[in-house]
C-alpha angles and dihedrals in degrees: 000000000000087000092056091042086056104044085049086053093037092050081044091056093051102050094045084047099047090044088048104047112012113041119068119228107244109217109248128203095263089049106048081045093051079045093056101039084058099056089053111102109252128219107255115189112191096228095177091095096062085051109117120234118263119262119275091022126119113228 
């Protein structure tokens, strides 16, 4: 039984290595698109000057 508990921690250790190392990763769809959608320019609106004053200020 520990042999068998080893090889199945041995073979564990193979395939997470070989996933994690070895094999690269092929874009998918969802993620060229996801790609695409972040080089756009995004809208940025400064919103600090709507912030109220803190409390006990005078502004």
């Amino acid at each position: 039984m520990p042999y068998l508990f080893g090889g199945l921690v041995l073979l564990n250790a193979i395939t997470l290595g070989y996933y994690l190392f070895l094999q690269q990763p092929a874009a998918t769809q969802t993620l060229k698109a996801a790609k695409a959608d972040i080089t756009q320019p995004l809208e940025f609106t400064n919103s600090a000057k709507y912030i109220p004053p803190a409390i006990g200020t005078r502004e």
